[in-house]
C-alpha positions as CSV (number, residue, x, y, z in Angstrom):
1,X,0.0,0.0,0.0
2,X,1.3,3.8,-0.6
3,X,0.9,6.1,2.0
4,X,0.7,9.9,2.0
5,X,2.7,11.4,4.8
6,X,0.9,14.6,6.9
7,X,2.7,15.2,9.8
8,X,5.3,14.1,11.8
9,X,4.1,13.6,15.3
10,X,7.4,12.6,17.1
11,X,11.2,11.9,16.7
12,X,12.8,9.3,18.8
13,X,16.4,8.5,19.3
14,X,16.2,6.0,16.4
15,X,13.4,6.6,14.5
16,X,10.3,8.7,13.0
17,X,6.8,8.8,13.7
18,X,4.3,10.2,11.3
19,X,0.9,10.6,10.9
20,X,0.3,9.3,7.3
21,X,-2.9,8.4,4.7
22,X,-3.5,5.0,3.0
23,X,-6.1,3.9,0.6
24,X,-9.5,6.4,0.9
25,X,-7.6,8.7,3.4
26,X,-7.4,6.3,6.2
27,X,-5.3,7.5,9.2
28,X,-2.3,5.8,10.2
29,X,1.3,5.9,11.8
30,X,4.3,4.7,10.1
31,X,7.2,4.3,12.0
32,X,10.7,4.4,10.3
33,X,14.3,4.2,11.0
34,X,16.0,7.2,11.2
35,X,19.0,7.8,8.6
36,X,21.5,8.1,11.4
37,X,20.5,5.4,13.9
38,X,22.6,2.5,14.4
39,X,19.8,0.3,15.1
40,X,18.8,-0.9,11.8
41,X,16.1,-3.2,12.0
42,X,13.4,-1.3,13.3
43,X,10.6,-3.0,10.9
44,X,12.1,-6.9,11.8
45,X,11.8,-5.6,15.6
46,X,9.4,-3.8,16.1
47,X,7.1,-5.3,13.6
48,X,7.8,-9.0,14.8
49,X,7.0,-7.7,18.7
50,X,3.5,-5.7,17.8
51,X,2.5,-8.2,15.6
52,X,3.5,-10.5,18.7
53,X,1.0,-8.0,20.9
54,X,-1.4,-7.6,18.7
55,X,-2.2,-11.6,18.3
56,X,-3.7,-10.8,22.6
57,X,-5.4,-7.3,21.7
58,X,-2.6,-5.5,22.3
59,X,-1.1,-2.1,21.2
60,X,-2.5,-0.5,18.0
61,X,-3.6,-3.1,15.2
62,X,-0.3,-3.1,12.7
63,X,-1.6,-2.6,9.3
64,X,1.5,-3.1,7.7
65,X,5.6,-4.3,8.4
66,X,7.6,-3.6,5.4
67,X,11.0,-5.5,5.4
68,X,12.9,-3.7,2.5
69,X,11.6,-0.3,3.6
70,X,12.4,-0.9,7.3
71,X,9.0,0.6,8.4
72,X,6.0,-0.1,10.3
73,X,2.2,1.1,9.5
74,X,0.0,0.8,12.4
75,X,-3.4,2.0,13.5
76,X,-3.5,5.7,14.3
77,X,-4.8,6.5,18.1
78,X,-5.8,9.5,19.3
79,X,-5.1,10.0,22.6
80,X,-3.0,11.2,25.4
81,X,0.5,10.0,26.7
82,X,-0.3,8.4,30.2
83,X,2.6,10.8,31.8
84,X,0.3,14.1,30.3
85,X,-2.9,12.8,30.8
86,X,-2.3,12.2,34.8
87,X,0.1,15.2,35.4
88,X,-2.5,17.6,33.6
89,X,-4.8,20.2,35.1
90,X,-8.0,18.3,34.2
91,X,-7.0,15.2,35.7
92,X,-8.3,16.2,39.2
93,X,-11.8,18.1,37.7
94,X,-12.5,15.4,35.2
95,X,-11.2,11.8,35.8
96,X,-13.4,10.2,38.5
97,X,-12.2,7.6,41.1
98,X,-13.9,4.9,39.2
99,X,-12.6,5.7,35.5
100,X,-9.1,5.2,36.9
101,X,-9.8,2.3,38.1
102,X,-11.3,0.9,35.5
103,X,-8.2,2.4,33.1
104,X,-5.8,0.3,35.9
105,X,-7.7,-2.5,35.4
106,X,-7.6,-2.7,31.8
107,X,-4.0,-1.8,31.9
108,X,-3.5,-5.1,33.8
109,X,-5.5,-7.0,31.8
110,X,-3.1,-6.4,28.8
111,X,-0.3,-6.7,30.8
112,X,-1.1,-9.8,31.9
113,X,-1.5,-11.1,28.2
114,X,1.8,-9.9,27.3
115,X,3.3,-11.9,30.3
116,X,1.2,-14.9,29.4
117,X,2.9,-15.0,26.0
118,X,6.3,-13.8,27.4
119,X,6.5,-10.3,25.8
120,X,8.5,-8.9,27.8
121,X,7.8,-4.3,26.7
122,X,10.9,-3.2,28.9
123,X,9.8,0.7,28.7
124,X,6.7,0.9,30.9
125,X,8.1,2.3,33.6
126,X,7.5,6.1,33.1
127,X,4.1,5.5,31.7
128,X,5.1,7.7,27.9
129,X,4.5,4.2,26.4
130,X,1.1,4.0,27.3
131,X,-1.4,6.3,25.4
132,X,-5.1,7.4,27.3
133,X,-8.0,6.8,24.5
134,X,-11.2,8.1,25.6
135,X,-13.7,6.4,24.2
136,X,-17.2,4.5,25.7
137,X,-17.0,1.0,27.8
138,X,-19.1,-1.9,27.0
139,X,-22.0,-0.9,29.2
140,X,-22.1,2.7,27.3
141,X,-20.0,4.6,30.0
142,X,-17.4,7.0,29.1
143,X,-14.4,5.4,30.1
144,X,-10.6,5.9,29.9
145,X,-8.9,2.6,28.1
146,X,-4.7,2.1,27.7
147,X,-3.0,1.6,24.2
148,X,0.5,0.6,25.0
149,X,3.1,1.4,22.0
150,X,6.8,1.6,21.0
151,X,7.3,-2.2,21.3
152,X,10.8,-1.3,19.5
153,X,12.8,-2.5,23.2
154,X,10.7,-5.4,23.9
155,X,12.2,-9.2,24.0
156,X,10.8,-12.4,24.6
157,X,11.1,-13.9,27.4
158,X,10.1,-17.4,29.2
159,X,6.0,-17.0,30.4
160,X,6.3,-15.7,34.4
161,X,10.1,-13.8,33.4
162,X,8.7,-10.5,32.4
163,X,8.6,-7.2,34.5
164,X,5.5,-5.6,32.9
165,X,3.6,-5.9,36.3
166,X,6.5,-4.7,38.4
167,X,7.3,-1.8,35.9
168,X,4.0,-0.6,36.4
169,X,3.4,-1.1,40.1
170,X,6.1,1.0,41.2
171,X,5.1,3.9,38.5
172,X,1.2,3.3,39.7
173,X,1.2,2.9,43.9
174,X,4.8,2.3,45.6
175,X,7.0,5.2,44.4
176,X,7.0,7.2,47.3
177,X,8.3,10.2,45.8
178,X,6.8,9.6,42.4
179,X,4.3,12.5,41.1
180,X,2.3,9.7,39.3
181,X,2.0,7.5,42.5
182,X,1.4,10.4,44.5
183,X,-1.8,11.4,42.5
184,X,-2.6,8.1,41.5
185,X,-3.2,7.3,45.1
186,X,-5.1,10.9,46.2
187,X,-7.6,9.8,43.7
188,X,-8.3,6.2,44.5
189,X,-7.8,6.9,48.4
190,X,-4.7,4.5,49.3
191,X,-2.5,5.1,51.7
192,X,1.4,3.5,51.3
């Protein structure tokens, strides 16, 4: 498929993100190597590991891995890093008690898959690989549901030897001098 790039939405250390159109104007992001990395396999990588994801419902669906081109076409989310969406001014006014929990709890639900299969993400910890979609829940409530990305660092590991729960943990509840912790646990009410 050809795709039409818009606008680049990020630069990382070894690659670039853009927004980009395929076939009838579909939204998507394609992910390529940058010209001066050193890591040159980002489509094998990154590709074989969100492919990997995506076979539990995991990450954004991956429309597209192209070998040759060392790029990677996925589904195109709108939504906030987790790091901005809980340090932000409306996080207090408009995320309720409940819709974090239910966001937690989805969160481990997918992290759970990925440790069943042995996909181990290695970048959690700081919550910028986990986007916040807004969007509404099965029983028609508005609800806050986790996209985890950048797969580009993750291994394979044996089932039980990942760190996805402990990575997140720490970030979530037991940092005691962690701004995420600290307002993670004001809004749900927990005490270390």
């Amino acid at each position: 498929m050809k795709y039409t790039k818009i606008t680049q939405l990020a630069k990382g250390w070894s690659s670039y993100i853009w927004l980009v159109h395929g076939a009838g104007e579909k939204e998507f992001v394609l992910k390529e190597v940058r010209e001066k990395s050193p890591r040159k396999d980002l489509a094998n990588r990154e590709g074989k590991m969100l492919l990997r994801a995506n076979e539990v419902g995991v990450g954004p669906k991956v429309q597209e891995v192209n070998y040759g081109g060392n790029f990677v076409v996925m589904e195109y989310v709108r939504g906030k890093k987790f790091l901005n969406w809980v340090m932000g001014e409306n996080f207090e006014k408009e995320v309720s008690a409940e819709q974090l929990y239910f966001f937690i709890k989805e969160l481990y639900r997918q992290l759970l898959k990925l440790d069943a299969i042995g996909l181990s993400h290695n970048q959690l910890q700081i919550g910028k690989n986990i986007l916040v979609e807004k969007k509404l829940s099965i029983d028609k409530k508005e609800n806050y549901f986790p996209i985890i990305i950048d797969f580009e660092k993750a291994s394979l590991k044996e089932p039980g030897n990942t760190k996805n729960i402990g990575q997140i943990e720490s970030m979530l509840f037991y940092n005691p001098n962690g701004a995420i912790a600290k307002k993670v646990r004001e809004k749900l009410k927990l005490e270390l």
